[in-house]
ZAMARDO-412811 format. One record per residue (C-alpha): chain; x, y, z; residue in three letters. Coordinates in Angstrom, 3 decimals, padded with zeros to 6 digits, m for minus. Each point is the difference from the previous one (the first is absolute). Layout:
% ZAMARDO-412811
PT / A / X / Y / Z / ala
...
***
This chain:
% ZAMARDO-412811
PT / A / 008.562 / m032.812 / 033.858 / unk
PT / A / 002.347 / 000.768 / m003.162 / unk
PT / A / 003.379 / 000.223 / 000.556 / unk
PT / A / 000.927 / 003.487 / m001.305 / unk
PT / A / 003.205 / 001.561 / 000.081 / unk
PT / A / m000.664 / 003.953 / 000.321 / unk
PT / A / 002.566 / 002.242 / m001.797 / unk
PT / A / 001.189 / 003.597 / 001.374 / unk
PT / A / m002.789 / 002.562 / m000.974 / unk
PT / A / 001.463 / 003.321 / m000.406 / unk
PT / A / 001.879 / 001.777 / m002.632 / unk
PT / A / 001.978 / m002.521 / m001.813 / unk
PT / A / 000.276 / 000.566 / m003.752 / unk
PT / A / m001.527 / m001.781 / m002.826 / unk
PT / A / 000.473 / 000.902 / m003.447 / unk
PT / A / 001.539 / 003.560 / 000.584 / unk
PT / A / m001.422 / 002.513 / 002.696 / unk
PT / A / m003.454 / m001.553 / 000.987 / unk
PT / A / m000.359 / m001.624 / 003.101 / unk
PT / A / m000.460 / m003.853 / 000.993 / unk
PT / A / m002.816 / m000.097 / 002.321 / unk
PT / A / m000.968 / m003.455 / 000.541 / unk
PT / A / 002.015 / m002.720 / m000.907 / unk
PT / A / m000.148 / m003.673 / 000.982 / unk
PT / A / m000.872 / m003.844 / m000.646 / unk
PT / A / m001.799 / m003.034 / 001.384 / unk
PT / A / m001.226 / m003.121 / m000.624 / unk
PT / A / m002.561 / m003.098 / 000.955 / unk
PT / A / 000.171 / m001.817 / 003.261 / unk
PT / A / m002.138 / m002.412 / m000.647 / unk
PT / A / 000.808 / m003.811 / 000.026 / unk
PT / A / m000.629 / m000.406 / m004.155 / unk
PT / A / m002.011 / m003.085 / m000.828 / unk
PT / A / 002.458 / m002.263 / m002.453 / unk
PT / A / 000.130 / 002.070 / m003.195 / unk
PT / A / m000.953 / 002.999 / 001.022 / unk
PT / A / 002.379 / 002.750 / m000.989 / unk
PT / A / 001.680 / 002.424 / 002.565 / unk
PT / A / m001.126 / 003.391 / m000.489 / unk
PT / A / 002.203 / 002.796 / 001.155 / unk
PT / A / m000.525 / 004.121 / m000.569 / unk
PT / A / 001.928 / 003.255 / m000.248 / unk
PT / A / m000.655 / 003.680 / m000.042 / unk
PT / A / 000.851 / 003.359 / m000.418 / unk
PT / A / m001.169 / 003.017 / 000.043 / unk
PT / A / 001.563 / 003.548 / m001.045 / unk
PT / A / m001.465 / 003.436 / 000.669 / unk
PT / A / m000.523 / 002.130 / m003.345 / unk
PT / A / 001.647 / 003.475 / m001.054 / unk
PT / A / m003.316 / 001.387 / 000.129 / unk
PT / A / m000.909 / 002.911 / 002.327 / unk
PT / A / m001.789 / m002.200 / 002.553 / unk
PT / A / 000.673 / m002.579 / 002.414 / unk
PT / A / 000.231 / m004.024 / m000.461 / unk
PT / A / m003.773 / m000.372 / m000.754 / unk
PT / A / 000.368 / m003.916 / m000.306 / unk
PT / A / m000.347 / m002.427 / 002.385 / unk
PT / A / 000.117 / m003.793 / m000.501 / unk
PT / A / m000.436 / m003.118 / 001.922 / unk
PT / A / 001.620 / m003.628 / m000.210 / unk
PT / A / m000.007 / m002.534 / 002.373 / unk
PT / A / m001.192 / m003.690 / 001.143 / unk
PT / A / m002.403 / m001.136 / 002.351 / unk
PT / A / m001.052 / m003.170 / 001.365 / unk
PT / A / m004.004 / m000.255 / 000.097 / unk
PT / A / m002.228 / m002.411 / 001.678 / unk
PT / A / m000.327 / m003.495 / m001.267 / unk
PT / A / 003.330 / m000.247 / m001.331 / unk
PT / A / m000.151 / 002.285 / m002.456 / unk
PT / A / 002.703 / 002.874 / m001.386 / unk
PT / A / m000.458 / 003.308 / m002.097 / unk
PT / A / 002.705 / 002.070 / m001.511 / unk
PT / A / m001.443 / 003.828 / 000.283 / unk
PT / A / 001.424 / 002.533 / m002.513 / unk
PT / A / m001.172 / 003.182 / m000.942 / unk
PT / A / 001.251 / 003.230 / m001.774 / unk
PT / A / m002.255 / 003.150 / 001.287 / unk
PT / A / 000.645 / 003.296 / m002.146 / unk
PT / A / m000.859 / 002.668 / 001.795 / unk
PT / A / m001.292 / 002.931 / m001.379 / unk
PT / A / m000.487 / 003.771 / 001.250 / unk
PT / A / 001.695 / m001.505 / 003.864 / unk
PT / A / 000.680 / m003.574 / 001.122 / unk
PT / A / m002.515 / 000.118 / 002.266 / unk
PT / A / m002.492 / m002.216 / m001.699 / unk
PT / A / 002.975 / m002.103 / m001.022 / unk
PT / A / 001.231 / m000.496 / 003.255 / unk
PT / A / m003.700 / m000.928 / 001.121 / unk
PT / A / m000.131 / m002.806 / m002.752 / unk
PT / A / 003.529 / m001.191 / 001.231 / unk
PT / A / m001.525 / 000.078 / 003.495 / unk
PT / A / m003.408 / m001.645 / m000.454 / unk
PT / A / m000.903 / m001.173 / m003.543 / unk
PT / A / 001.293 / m003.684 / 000.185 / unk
PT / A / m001.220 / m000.692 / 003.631 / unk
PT / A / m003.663 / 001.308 / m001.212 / unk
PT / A / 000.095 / m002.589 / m003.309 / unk
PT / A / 001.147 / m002.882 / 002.442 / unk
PT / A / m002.651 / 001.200 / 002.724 / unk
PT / A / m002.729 / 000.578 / m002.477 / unk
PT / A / m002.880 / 000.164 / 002.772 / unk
PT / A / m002.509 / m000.785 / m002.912 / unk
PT / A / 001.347 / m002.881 / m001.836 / unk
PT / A / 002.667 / m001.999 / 001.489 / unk
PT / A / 003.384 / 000.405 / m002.308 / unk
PT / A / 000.187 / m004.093 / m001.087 / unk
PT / A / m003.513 / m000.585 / m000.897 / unk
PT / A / 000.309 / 003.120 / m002.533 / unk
PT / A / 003.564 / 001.390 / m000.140 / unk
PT / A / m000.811 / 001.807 / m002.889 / unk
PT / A / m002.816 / 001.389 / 001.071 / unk
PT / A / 001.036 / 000.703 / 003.379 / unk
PT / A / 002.650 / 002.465 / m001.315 / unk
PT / A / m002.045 / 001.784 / m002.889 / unk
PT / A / m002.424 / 000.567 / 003.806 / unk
PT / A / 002.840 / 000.692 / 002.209 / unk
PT / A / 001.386 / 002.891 / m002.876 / unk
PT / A / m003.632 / 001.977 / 000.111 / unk
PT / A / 000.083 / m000.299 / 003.957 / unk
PT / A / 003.443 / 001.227 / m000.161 / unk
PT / A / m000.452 / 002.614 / m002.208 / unk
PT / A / m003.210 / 001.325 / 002.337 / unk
PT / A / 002.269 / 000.153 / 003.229 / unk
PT / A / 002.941 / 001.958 / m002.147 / unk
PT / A / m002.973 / 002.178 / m001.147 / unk
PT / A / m000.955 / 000.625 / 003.580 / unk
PT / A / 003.176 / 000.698 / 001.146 / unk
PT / A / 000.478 / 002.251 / m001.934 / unk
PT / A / m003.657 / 002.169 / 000.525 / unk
PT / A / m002.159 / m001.513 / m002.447 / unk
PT / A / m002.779 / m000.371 / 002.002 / unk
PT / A / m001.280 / m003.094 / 001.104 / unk
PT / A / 002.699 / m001.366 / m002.840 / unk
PT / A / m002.895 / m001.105 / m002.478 / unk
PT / A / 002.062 / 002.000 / m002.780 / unk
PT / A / m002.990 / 001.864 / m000.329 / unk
PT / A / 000.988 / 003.579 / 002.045 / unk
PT / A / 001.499 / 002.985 / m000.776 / unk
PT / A / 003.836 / m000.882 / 000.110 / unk
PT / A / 000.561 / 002.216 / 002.760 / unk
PT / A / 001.718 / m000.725 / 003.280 / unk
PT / A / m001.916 / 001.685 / 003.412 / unk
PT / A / 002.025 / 003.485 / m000.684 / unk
PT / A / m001.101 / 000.064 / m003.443 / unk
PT / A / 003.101 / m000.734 / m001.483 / unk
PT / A / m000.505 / m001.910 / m003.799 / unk
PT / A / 001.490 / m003.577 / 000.630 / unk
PT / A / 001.817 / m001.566 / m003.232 / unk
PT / A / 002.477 / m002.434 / 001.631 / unk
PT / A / m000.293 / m003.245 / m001.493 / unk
PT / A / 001.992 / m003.264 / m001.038 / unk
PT / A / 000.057 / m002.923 / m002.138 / unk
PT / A / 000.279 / m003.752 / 001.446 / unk
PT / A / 001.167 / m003.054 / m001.572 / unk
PT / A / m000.163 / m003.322 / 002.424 / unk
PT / A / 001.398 / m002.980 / m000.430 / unk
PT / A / m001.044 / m002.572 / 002.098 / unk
PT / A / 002.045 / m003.494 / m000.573 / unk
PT / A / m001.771 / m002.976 / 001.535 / unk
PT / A / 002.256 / m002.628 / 001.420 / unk
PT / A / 002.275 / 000.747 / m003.116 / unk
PT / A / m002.165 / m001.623 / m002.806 / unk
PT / A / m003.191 / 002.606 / m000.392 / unk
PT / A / 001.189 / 003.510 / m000.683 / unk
PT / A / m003.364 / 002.278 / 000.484 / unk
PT / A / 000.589 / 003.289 / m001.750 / unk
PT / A / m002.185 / 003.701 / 000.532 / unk
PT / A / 000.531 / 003.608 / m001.152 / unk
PT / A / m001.142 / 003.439 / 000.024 / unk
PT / A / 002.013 / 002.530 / m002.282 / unk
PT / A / 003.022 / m000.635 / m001.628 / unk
PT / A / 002.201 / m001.720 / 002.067 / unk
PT / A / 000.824 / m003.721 / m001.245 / unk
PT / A / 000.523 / m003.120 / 000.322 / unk
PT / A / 001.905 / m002.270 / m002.503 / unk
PT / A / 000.736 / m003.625 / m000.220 / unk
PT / A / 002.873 / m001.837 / m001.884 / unk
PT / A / m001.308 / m002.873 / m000.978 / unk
PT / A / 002.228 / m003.597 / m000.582 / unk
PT / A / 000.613 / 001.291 / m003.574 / unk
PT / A / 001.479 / 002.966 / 001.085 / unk
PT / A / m002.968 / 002.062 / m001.731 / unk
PT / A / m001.281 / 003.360 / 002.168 / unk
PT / A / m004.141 / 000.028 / 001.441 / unk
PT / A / m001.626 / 002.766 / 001.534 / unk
PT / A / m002.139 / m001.375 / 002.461 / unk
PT / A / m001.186 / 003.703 / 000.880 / unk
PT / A / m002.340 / 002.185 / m001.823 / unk
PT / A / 001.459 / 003.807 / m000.936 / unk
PT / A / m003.222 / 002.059 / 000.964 / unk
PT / A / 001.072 / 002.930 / m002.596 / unk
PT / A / m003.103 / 002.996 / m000.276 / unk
PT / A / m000.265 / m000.265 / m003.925 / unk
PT / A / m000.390 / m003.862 / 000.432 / unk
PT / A / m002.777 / 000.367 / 002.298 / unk
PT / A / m001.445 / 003.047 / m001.501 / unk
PT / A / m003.834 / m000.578 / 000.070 / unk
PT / A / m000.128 / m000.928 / 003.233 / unk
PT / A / 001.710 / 003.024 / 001.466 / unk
PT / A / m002.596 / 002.083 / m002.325 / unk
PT / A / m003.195 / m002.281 / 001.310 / unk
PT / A / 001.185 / 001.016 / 003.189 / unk
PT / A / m000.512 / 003.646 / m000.507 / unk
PT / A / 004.353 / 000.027 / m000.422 / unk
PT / A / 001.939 / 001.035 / m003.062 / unk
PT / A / 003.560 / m000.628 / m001.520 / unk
PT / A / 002.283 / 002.614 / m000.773 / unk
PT / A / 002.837 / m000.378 / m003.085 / unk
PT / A / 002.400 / 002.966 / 000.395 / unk
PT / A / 003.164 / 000.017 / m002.083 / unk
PT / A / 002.866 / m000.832 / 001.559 / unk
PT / A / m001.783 / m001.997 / 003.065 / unk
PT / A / m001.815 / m002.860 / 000.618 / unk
PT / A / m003.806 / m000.780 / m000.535 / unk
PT / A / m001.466 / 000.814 / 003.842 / unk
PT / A / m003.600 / m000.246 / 001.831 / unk
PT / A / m001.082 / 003.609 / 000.587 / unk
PT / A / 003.150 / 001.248 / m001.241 / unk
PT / A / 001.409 / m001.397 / 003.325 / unk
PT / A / 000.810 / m003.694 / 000.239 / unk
PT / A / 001.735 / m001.629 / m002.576 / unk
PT / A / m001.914 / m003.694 / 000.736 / unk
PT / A / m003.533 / m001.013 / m000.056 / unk
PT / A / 000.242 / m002.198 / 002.942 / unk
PT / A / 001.153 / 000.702 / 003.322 / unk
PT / A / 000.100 / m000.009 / 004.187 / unk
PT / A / m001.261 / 003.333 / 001.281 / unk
PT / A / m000.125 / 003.241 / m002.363 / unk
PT / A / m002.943 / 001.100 / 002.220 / unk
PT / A / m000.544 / 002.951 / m002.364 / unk
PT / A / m000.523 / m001.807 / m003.072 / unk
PT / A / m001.268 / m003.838 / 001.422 / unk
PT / A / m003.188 / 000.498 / m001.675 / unk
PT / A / 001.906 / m000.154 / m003.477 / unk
PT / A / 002.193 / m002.645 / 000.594 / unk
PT / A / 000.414 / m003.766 / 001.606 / unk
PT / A / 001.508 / m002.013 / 002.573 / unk
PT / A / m001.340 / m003.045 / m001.655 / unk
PT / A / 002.412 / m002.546 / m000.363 / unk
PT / A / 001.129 / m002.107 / m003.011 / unk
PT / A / 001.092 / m003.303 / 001.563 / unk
PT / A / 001.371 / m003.200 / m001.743 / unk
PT / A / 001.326 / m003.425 / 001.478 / unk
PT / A / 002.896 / m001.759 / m001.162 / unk
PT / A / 001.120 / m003.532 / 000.423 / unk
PT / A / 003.954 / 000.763 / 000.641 / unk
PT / A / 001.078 / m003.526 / 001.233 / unk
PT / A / 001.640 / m001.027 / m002.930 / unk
PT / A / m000.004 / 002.700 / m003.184 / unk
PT / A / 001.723 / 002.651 / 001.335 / unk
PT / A / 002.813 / 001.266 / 001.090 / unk
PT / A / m000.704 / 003.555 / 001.724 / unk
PT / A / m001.910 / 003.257 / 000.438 / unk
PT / A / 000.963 / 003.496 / m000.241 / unk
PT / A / m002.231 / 002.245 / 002.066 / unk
PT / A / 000.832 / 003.706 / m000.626 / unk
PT / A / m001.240 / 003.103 / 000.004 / unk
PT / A / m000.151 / 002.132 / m003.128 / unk
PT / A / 003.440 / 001.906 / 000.536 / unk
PT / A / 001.117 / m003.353 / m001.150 / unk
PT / A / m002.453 / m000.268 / m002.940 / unk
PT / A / 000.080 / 002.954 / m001.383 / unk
PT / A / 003.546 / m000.759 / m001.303 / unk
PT / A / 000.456 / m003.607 / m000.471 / unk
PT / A / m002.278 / m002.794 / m002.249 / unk
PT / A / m001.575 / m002.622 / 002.113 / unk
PT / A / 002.385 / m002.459 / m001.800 / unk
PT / A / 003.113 / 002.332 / 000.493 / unk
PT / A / m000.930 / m000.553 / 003.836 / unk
PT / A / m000.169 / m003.708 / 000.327 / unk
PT / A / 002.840 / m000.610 / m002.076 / unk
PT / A / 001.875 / 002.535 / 002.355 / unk
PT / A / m001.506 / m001.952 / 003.253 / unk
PT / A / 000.742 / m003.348 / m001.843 / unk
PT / A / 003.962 / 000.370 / m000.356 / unk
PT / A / 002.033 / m002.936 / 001.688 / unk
PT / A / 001.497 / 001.666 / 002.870 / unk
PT / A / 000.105 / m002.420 / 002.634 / unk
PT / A / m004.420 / m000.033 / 000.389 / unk
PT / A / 000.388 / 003.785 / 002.579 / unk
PT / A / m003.447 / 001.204 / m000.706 / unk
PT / A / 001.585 / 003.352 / 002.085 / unk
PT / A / 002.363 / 000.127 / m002.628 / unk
PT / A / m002.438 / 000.247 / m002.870 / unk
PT / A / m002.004 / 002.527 / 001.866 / unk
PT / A / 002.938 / 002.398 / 000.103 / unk
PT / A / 000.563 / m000.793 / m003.428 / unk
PT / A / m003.437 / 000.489 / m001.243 / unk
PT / A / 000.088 / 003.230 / 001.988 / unk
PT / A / 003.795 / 001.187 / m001.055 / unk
PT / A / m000.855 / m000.327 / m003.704 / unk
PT / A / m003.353 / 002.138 / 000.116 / unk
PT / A / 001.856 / 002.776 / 002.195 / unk
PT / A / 002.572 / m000.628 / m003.050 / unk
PT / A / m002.580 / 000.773 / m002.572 / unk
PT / A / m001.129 / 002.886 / 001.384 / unk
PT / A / m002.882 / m000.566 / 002.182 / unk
PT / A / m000.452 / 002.731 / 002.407 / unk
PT / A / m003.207 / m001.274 / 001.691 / unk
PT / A / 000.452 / m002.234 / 003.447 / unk
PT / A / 000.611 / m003.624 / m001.215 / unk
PT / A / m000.886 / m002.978 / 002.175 / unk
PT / A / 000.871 / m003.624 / m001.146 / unk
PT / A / m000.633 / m003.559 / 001.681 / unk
PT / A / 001.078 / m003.046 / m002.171 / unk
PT / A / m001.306 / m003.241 / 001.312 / unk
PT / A / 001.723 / m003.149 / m001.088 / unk
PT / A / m001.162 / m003.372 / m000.211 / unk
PT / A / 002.728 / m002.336 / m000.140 / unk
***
C-alpha cells in the first residue's frame, strides 16, 4: 500500500475564509527497477464560497496488483447538483476499470476504461432512478422527483511509474510538465458549443445567455458527464482517453478540477507546481490551491500534483 500521511480535515484556512477539506501526500512503495524515478503525490482540496456543500471528491493512492505490478490512481470528480454521483465515482469507478468483467484491464487498458466509464455511468444512472440505467428513461427517481445530479471524472492511472493512462468526462483536467518545462493537457474540455451537433443530433440544444456560460438544455454547462438522468439522452459519458510514456520526459501532472482552471493558464500551473521547494508535491498542491482562492475563484477547488523525480 502507499504510504500516505493524512492531514487534519476540518476547518483550517486556506487562502482567506474557505475551508481545507482534504489535505495530504504519498508516494510509491515499490522496489524501482535501476532508473526508474520515484514518484511521490500531494493534494488538497478547499470547499468553495458558493451556497452548497464540498461537491468534489478525489482519490489518490497506490496499490500493489498481481504479478508484480503497481498503479498510481488519481482522480478529480466535480460534482454537480449533490456529491452523490461524485462520491459514487470515488467509491467504485477505478475498481470497475481494473475489474473490467468484459475485457481484462492489461490486454486493453484503454479500452477497458472507455467500457468500465459507460458501465459506470449506467449504475450512477440507476442509482439515481433512471430505470434500468440504459440512459434511456425519464430522469425521474421512484417518487417522481426530476434527477439532475451529475459529475465530471478525470483518472489517472500511472503504471509502475513509466505509462501514465489518462480519461475524462467534462472539464476537469489533467496537465503534464514535460522535461522542457512546457504545459500538456492530457484531458479533453467537453464544452457544449464545442460539441454542438452532437447535442442537437441527439434531440438536445445549447443555450448562449449573456452573462453565463453556453449549457445543454439551459442546464449543464458540459457536454459530457456521469449521471444528469434528466438530460442523459443529450449528452455523454464517453471517454476521451490518451496514454503517455512518462518514464523519462516529464516531470509532473496537475490534476484539478475547474475551480483551479477557471483562473489560472495551464502553464501558470506547472510553473507554480514546478518551483524548487525541497520536491513536497503537498506543498505545491496548497500552492496551486492558495493562488486560485487568491484570484478569486469561488467554486470548490481540488488539486493533486504528482511528481516524478
Amino acid at each position: 500500500m502507499a504510504s500516505l500521511q493524512q492531514l487534519k480535515v476540518g476547518e483550517e484556512e486556506s487562502g482567506g475564509d474557505q475551508a481545507v477539506r482534504e489535505t495530504g501526500r504519498g508516494k510509491s512503495r515499490a522496489r524501482a527497477p535501476s532508473g526508474r524515478r520515484k514518484v511521490t503525490y500531494g493534494f488538497h482540496l478547499v470547499e468553495g464560497r458558493m451556497p452548497h456543500g464540498m461537491e468534489d471528491r478525489h482519490v489518490a493512492e497506490f496499490r500493489q496488483l498481481d504479478g508484480g505490478n503497481e498503479v498510481g490512481l488519481f482522480a478529480v470528480f466535480d460534482g454537480h447538483s449533490g456529491a452523490d454521483v461524485a462520491t459514487y465515482l470515488r467509491e467504485h469507478l477505478f475498481d470497475n476499470i481494473l475489474n473490467e468483467p468484459d475485457l481484462d484491464f492489461w490486454t486493453d487498458p484503454m479500452e477497458a476504461i472507455r467500457r468500465a466509464y459507460h458501465r459506470t455511468d449506467r449504475k450512477v444512472l440507476k442509482m439515481n432512478g433512471d430505470g434500468d440505467g440504459s440512459g434511456e428513461g425519464n430522469g425521474k427517481s421512484k417518487t417522481g422527483r426530476r434527477r439532475r445530479g451529475g459529475s465530471t471524472a478525470v483518472t489517472a492511472i500511472l503504471i509502475n511509474g513509466e505509462t501514465l493512462l489518462v480519461a475524462n468526462v467534462g472539464d476537469s483536467r489533467a496537465v503534464l510538465r514535460d522535461a522542457g518545462g512546457a504545459a500538456r493537457q492530457l484531458s479533453v474540455d467537453h464544452e457544449p458549443l464545442r460539441e454542438r451537433a452532437a447535442i442537437e443530433s441527439r434531440g438536445g440544444f445549447v443555450t448562449e445567455i449573456h452573462g453565463d456560460v453556453p449549457r445543454v438544455d439551459a442546464q449543464l454547462a458540459m457536454s459530457r458527464a456521469f449521471g444528469d438522468g434528466s438530460i442523459k439522452e443529450h449528452i455523454s459519458s464517453d471517454p476521451d482517453v490518451c496514454v503517455e510514456d512518462v518514464g523519462e520526459g516529464a516531470e509532473l501532472v496537475v490534476v484539478a478540477s475547474d475551480g483551479l482552471w477557471k483562473v489560472m493558464s495551464n502553464q501558470e500551473a506547472v510553473d507554480e507546481a514546478g518551483r524548487e521547494d525541497g520536491g513536497d508535491a503537498r506543498v505545491a498542491a496548497l500552492r496551486l490551491v492558495d493562488e486560485a482562492v487568491r484570484r478569486g475563484s469561488k467554486d470548490d477547488i481540488s488539486c493533486i500534483v504528482v511528481r516524478l523525480h
